[in-house]
C-alpha atoms as one frame of an Amber mdcrd trajectory, in Angstrom:
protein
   0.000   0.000   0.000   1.707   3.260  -0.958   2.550   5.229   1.726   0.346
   8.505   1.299  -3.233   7.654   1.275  -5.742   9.192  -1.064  -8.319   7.274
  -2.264 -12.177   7.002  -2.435 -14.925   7.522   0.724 -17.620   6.802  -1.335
 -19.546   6.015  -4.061 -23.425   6.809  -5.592 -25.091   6.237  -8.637 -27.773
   7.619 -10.630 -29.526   5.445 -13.520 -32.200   6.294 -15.433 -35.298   3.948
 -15.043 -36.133   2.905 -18.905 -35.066  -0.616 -19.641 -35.083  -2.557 -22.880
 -34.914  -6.253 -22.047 -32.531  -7.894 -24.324 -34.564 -11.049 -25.035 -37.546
  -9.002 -26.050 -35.116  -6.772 -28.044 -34.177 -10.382 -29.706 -37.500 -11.308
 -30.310 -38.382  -8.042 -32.229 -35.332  -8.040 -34.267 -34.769 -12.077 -34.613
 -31.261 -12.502 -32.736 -30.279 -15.262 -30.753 -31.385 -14.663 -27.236 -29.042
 -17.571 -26.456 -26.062 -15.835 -28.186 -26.904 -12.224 -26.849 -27.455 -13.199
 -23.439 -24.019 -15.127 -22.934 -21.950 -12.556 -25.006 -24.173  -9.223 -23.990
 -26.085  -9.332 -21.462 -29.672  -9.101 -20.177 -30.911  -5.244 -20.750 -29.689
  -2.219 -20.853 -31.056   1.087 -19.900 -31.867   3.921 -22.090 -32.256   7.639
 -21.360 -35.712   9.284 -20.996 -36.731  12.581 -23.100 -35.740  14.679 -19.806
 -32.620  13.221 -19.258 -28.673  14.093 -20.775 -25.321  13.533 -19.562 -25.505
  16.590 -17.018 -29.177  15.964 -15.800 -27.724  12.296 -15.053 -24.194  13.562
 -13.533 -25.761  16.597 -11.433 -27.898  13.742  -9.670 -25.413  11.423  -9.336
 -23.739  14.433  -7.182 -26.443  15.037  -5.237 -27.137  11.363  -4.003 -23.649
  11.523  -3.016 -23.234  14.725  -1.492 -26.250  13.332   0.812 -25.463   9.604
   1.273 -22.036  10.696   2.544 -23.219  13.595   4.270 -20.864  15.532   2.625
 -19.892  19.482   3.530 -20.332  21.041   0.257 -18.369  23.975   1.248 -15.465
  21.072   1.607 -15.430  20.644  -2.295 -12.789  22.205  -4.544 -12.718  20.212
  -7.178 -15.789  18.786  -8.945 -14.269  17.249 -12.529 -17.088  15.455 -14.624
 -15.857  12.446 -17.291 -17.933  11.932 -20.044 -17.883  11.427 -24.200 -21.926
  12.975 -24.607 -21.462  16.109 -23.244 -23.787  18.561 -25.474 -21.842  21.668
 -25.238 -18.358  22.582 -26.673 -17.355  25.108 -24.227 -19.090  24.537 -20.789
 -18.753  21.338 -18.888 -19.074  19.932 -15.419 -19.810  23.969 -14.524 -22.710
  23.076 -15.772 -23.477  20.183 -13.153 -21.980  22.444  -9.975 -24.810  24.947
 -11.043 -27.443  22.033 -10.618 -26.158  20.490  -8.038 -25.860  23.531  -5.996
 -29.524  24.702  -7.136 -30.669  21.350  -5.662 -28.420  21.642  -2.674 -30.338
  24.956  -1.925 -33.525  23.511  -2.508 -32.646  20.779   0.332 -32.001  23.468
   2.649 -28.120  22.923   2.345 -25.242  25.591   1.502 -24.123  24.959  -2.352
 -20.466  23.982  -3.337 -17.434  25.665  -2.582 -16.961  29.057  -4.795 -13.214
  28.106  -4.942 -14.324  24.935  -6.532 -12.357  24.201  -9.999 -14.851  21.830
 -12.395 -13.026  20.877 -15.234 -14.490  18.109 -17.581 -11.778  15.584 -19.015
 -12.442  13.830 -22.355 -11.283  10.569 -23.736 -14.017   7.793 -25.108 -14.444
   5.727 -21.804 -11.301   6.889 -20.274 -12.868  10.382 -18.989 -13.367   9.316
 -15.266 -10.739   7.126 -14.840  -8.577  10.395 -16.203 -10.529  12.739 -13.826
  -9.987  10.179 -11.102  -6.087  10.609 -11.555  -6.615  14.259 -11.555  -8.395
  14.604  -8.395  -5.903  11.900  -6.746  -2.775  14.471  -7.814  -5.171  17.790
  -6.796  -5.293  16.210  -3.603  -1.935  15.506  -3.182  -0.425  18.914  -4.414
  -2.213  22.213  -4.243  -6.256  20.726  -2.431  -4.470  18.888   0.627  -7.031
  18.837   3.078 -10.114  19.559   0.748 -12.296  17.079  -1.015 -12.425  16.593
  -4.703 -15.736  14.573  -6.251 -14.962  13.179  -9.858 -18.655  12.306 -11.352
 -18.877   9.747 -14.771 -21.397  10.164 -16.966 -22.715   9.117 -20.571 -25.367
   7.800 -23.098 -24.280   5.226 -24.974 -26.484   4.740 -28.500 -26.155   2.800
 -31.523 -28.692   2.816 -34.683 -30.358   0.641 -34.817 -29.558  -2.430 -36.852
 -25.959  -1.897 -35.807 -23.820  -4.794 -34.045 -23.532  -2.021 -31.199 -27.537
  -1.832 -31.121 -27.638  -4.408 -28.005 -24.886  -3.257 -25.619 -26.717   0.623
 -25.639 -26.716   2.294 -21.833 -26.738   5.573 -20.180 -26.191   5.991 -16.779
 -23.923   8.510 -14.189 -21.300   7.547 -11.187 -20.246  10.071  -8.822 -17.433
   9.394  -6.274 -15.806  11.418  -3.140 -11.755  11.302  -2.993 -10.008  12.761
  -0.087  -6.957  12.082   1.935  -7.480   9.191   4.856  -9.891   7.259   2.383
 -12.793   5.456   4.224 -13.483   2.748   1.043 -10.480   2.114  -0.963  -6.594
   3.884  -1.053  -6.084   4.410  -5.002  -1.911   3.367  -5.786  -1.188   5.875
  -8.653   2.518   5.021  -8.227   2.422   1.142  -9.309  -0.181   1.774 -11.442
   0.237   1.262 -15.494  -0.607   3.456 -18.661  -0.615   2.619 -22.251  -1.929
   4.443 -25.661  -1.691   4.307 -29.363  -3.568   6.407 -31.780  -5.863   3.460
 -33.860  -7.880   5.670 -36.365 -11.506   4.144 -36.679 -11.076   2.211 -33.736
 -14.210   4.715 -31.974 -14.740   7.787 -33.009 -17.582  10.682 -32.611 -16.363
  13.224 -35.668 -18.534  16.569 -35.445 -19.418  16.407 -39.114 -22.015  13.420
 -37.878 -23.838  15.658 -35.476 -23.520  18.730 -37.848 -25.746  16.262 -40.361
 -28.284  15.812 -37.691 -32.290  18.162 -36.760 -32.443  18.174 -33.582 -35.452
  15.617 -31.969 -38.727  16.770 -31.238 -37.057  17.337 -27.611 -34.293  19.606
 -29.096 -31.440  16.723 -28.254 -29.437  15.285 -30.794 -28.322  11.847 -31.296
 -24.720  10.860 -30.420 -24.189   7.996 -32.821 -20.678   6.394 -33.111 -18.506
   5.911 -35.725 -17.218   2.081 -34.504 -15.750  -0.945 -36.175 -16.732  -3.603
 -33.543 -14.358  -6.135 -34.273 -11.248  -3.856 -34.283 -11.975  -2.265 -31.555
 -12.130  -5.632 -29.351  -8.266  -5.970 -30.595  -7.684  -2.751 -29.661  -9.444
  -2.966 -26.357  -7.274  -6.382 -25.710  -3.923  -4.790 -27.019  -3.920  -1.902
 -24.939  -5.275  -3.356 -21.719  -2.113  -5.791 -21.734   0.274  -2.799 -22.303
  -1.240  -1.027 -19.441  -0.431  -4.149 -17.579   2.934  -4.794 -19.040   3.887
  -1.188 -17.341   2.309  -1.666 -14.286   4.045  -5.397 -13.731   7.637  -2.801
 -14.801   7.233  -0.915 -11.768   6.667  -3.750  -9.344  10.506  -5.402  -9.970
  10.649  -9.048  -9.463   6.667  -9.691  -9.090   5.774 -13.232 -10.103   3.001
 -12.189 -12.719   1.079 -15.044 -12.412   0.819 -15.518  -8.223  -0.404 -11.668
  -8.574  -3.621 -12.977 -10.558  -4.411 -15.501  -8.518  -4.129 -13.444  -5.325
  -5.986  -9.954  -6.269  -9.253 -10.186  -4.512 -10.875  -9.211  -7.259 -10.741
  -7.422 -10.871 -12.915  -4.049 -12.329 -12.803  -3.544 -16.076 -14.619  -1.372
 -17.835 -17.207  -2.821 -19.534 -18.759  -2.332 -22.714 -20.628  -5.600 -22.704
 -19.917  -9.112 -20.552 -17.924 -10.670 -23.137 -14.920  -8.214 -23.747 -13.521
  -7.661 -20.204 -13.695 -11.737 -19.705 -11.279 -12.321 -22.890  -9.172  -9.645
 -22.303  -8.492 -10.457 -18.479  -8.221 -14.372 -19.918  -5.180 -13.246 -22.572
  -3.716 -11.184 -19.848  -3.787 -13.744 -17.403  -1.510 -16.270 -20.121   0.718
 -13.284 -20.965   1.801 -13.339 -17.353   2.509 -16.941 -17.349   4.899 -16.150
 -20.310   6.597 -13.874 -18.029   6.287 -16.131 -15.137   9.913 -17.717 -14.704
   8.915 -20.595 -12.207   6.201 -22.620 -13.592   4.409 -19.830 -16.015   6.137
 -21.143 -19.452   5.339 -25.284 -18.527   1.498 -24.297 -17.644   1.005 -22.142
 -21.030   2.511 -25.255 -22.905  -0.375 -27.460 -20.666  -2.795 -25.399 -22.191
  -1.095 -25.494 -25.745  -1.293 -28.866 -25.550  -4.756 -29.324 -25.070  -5.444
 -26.870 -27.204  -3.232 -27.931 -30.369  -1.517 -24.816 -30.439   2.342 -24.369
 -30.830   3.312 -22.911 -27.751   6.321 -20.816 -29.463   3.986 -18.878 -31.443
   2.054 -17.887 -28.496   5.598 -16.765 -26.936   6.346 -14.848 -29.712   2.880
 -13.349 -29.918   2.809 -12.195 -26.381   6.102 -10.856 -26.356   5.635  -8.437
 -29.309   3.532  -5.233 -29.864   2.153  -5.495 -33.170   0.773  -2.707 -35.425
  -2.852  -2.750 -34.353  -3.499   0.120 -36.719  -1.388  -1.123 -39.651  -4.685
  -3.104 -40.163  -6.932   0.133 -40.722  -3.884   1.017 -43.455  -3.934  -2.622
 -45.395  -8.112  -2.700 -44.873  -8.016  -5.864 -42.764  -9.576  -4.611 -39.327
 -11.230  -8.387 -39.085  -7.584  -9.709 -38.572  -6.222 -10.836 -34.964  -3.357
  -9.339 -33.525  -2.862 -11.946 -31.120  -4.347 -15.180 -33.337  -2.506 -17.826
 -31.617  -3.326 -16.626 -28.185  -6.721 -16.240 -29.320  -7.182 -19.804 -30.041
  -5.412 -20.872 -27.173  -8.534 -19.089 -25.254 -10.668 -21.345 -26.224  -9.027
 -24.195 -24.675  -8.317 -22.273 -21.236 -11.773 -21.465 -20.461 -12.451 -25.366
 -19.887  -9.654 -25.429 -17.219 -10.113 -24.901 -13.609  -7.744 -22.367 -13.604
  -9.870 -20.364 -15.651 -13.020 -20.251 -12.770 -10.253 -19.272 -10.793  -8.478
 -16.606 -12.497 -11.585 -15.151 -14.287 -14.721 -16.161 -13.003 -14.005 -15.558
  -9.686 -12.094 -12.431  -9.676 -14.939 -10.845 -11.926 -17.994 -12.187 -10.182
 -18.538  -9.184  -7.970 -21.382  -6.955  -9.077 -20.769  -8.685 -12.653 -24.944
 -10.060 -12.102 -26.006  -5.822 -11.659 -23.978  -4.919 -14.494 -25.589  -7.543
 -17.063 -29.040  -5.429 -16.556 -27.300  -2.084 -17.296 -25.573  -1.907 -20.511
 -22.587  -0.372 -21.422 -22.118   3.753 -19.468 -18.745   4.235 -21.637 -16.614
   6.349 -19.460 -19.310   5.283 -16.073 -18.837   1.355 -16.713 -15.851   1.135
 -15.012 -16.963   3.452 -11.469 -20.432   1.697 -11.675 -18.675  -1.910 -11.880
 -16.577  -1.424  -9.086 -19.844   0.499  -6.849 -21.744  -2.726  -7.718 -19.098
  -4.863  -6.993 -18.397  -3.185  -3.680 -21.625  -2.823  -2.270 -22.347  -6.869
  -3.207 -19.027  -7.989  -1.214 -20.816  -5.743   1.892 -23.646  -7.322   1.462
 -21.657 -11.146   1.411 -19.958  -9.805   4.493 -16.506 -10.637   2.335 -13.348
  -9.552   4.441 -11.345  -7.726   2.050  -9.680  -4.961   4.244  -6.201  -4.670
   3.325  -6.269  -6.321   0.112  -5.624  -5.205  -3.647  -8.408  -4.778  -6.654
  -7.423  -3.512  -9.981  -9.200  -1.579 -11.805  -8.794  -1.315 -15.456  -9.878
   1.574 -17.378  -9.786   1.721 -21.444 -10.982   4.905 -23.713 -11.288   3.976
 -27.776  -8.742   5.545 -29.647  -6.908   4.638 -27.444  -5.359   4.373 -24.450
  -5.729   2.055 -21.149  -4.677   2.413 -17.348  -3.726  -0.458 -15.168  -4.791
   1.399 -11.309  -4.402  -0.839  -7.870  -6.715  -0.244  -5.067  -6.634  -1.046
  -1.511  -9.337  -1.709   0.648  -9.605   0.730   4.092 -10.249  -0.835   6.840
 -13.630   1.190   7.097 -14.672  -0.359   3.374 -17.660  -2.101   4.820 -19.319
   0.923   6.399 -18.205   3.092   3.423 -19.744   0.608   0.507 -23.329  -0.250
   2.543 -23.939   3.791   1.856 -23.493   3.107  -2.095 -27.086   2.348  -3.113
 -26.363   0.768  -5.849 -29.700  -1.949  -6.239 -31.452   1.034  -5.163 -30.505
   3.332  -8.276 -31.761   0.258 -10.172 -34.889  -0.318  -8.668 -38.067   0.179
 -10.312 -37.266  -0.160 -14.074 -39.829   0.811 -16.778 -39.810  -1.995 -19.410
 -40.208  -0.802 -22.824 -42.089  -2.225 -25.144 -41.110  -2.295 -29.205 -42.975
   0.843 -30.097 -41.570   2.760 -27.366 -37.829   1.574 -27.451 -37.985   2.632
 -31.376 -40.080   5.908 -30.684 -37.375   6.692 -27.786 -34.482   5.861 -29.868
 -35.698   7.375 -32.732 -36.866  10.256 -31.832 -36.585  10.770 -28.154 -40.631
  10.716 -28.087 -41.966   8.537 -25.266 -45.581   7.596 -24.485 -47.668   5.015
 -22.347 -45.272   5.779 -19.232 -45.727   6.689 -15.689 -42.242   8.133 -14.666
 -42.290  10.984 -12.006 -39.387  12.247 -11.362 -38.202  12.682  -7.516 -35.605
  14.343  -5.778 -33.194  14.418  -9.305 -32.435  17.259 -12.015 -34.193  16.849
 -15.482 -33.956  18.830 -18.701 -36.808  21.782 -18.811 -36.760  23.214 -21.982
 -33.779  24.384 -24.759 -33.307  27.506 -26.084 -34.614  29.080 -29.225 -34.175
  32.907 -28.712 -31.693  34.907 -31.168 -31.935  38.334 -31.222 -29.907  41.707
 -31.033 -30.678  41.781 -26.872 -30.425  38.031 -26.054 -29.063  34.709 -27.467
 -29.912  31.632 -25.923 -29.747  28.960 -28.985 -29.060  25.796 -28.416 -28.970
  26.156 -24.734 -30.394  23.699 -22.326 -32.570  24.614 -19.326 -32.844  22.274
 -16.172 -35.453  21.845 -13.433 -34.478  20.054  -9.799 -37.365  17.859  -8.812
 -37.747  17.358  -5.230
C-alpha cells in the first residue's frame, strides 16, 4: 500500500429507469437470445426525453453529497468524465450549477466558490482520467479539501448496428479525499498505455452537424465504430497497461499476482470483452512467469493444439494494431494464436479461478445495465463493492485492480486497496437502489425513444433528481440563448 493515502470515501449512482430487455429486443429483431445473453447481457437502460449527460451527472452528485453527508463547502474540485457532453465550451460547470440549485432547494449551503470543475475527455477513459486528476489535486495544491470526480454518458447505436444491443446511459459520482474510508487508489504502481488506432471509436462533429435536432431539441450521439477492431484494440492496450504496471513492481511473479488480487474491475462495454481480455492477460503473465508460467502455457497449448512458441512470440511483441486500418483488414487478430489458445483455457479450472471468480462481484447488476462508456468502469466497481458488503466478504487490506480503457486509445492499469472502514463506506453506495423500479419498454416505445426521443404510455415521475426543462430558441440583437439547455431540480 503506498505510503500517502488518497483514495475514495464513497460512491453513488444515478440510472435512469427505462429498460429494454434484451430477449424481447431479440425477439423483435430475430437474434439469438441464447447468443446475446451469454456474449451481452440481459438489458440495458436507455435515457428518458428529460434526461442528458448533465441531468444524469448533477444527480449522481447530489445522491452523493447526501449519502455521505458531505460538507459542500469542503469541495474544490468537482471534474465530470464523459464522451456525450452537449456543449463545446461549458462542462461539469454546468453540473456544480445544478447540483448547488438542488443543494439549496434541500435546505443545504451549495459547493465551494473556490471549486475548480473541469471536464476531461477521452471515449471511456474520462473518469478514470478525472480520477487521476483529483488523486494528484489532492496531493499537491487541495491537501485537506475534497475533490468529487462524477462519470457520466449515453451510450447509443442505430439501430440495426452490431452495437444496437450493448446501448446504456447511466452517471457515477465518487468522493476522494486524503485518509480514504473505502479504498486507497496506488497511482505510483499503477500502469498506462496508448496508441492512436484511427476508426477504432470515433464521434467526428461532421455526424452531429448532419443531424435536426429531436422533437425534444437533443441530438443523437451515434458512433462511428468498427466492432471487431476495436475488441483488438481494447485487448492490445489493456495488456500494455499491464505490461507497465508489472515494470514498476521489480521481481513480481506475474502469475501468483492474478491468482491473489481479490478481485478485478474492467470497464465494460458488454460481458464478453472484459472476460477475454483479463483471460489473454492472465496467459501473458505466465509467459513472463519464470517458475512454472512457461510449462502451464505449454499445458494449455497442448490441449489446445496450439504451438506454444507462437504464443511466446505473440505475447512478447507489440504489433501494429493500426497497420490493419492502413492494409483494410480490421477483421484480422493481432494476437491469433493466443486467441485460439482461449478457447481451450476457459475449460480449465484455472480459468473459474483466475476469471470467473475475480470478476464475479457486481458482474450479475452490471448484465441489466448496458454499457455507461466512461461510467462502466466506477459503476462496476460500486456494484461490486456494495455486493461484497452485502456477502460480508473480508477484504480490508487487500488489492483490486481496476482497469480503465478509452477507444482511440489508451488504457490504465490502477491498484486499489481496501480501508479498513470499506464495509461501512460501501453499505452507503445504493447501488440496487438506483436500479430499482425499471420501466420496461415495449417495441414501439424503445424505437419511438431511440428514434426520436418521443416517449408515451409511461408513468415516470421524477423525484428528488435534475431533469432537462426546456432548450433555447431565442436569437436576437438583446439576447441569445440557442441551443442552450434549461434544467429543473425535482424534489
Amino acid at each position: 500500500m503506498p505510503s500517502k493515502t488518497i483514495g475514495i470515501s464513497g460512491l453513488a449512482a444515478y440510472i435512469p429507469p427505462y429498460r429494454v430487455n434484451l430477449e424481447d429486443w431479440c425477439d423483435w429483431t430475430g437474434h439469438s437470445w441464447d447468443k446475446i445473453g451469454e456474449v451481452v447481457g440481459n438489458s440495458f437502460r436507455m435515457r428518458g426525453p428529460e434526461h442528458n449527460t448533465y441531468t444524469m451527472a448533477a444527480s449522481a452528485v447530489l445522491r452523493l453529497i447526501q449519502q455521505y453527508d458531505i460538507d459542500p463547502g469542503r469541495v474544490r474540485f468537482l471534474a465530470l468524465g464523459t464522451e456525450s457532453s452537449t456543449d463545446n465550451s461549458a462542462g461539469a460547470v454546468i453540473v456544480r450549477g445544478m447540483v448547488d440549485d438542488g443543494l439549496r432547494a434541500l435546505g443545504k449551503t451549495p459547493l465551494a466558490r473556490e471549486c475548480e470543475v473541469p471536464e476531461l475527455k477521452h471515449a471511456c477513459l474520462g473518469g478514470t482520467y478525472a480520477m487521476k486528476g483529483a488523486v494528484r489535486y489532492l496531493g499537491h495544491d487541495g491537501s485537506g479539501n475534497l475533490a468529487i470526480v462524477v462519470s457520466a454518458d449515453v451510450a447509443e447505436y442505430a439501430r440495426g448496428s452490431s452495437g444496437e444491443p450493448t446501448q446504456g446511459a447511466g452517471a457515477v459520482a465518487m468522493l476522494l479525499e486524503e485518509k480514504p474510508r473505502l479504498a486507497v487508489v496506488d497511482l505510483h504502481n499503477s500502469g498506462s498505455a496508448s496508441s492512436y488506432r484511427g476508426v477504432d471509436f470515433r464521434k467526428p462533429m461532421v455526424r452531429l452537424c448532419q443531424q435536426l435536432p429531436r422533437h425534444n431539441g437533443q441530438i443523437q450521439d451515434v458512433p462511428v465504430f468498427n466492432g471487431k477492431y476495436s475488441t483488438t484494440c481494447y485487448t492490445d492496450q489493456t495488456l500494455h497497461a499491464l505490461g507497465d504496471m508489472f515494470s514498476k513492481r521489480n521481481g513480481i511473479n506475474r502469475a501468483d499476482y492474478f491468482r491473489h488480487l481479490a478481485a478485478v474491475f474492467m470497464h465494460r462495454p458488454y460481458r464478453r470483452m472484459p472476460e477475454s481480455a483479463w483471460s489473454l492477460a492472465y496467459l501473458s503473465a505466465l509467459v513472463h512467469t519464470a517458475r512454472g508460467g512457461h510449462e502451464e502455457l505449454s499445458g494449455y497449448c497442448a490441449t489446445a493444439g496450439v504451438d506454444p512458441k507462437s504464443v511466446l512470440r505473440e505475447l512478447c511483441s507489440s504489433p501494429d494494431v493500426f497497420g490493419f486500418v492502413r492494409s483494410e483488414r480490421l477483421g484480422d487478430e493481432a494476437y491469433p494464436h493466443s486467441m485460439n489458445l482461449l478457447k481451450s483455457f476457459k475449460s480449465s479450472p484455472r480459468y473459474a479461478d483466475i476469471i470467473e471468480d475475480k470478476m464475479q462481484l457486481g458482474a450479475n447488476l452490471m448484465a441489466d445495465l448496458g454499457n455507461l462508456y466512461t461510467a462502466a468502469l466506477p459503476a462496476w466497481l460500486a456494484a461490486g463493492l456494495e455486493e461484497a458488503t452485502t456477502r460480508n466478504l473480508d477484504l480490508a487490506g487487500m488489492e483490486v485492480l481496476t482497469i480503465g480503457y478509452g477507444s482511440g486509445d489508451a488504457a490504465e492499469a490502477i491498484p486499489f486497496y481496501l480501508c479498513d472502514s470499506w464495509h461501512e463506506a460501501a453499505s452507503k453506495i445504493g447501488f440496487q437502489n438506483a436500479m430499482r423500479s425499471p420501466i420496461d419498454l415495449n417495441q414501439t416505445q424503445y424505437e419511438s425513444l431511440h428514434d426520436h426521443g418521443e416517449l408515451r404510455g409511461t408513468t415516470y415521475e421524477p423525484k428528488t433528481e435534475f431533469v432537462l426543462d426546456r432548450i433555447g430558441i431565442r436569437a436576437d440583437h438583446h439576447f441569445t440563448d440557442t441551443g442552450i439547455e434549461y434544467y429543473r431540480f425535482v424534489q
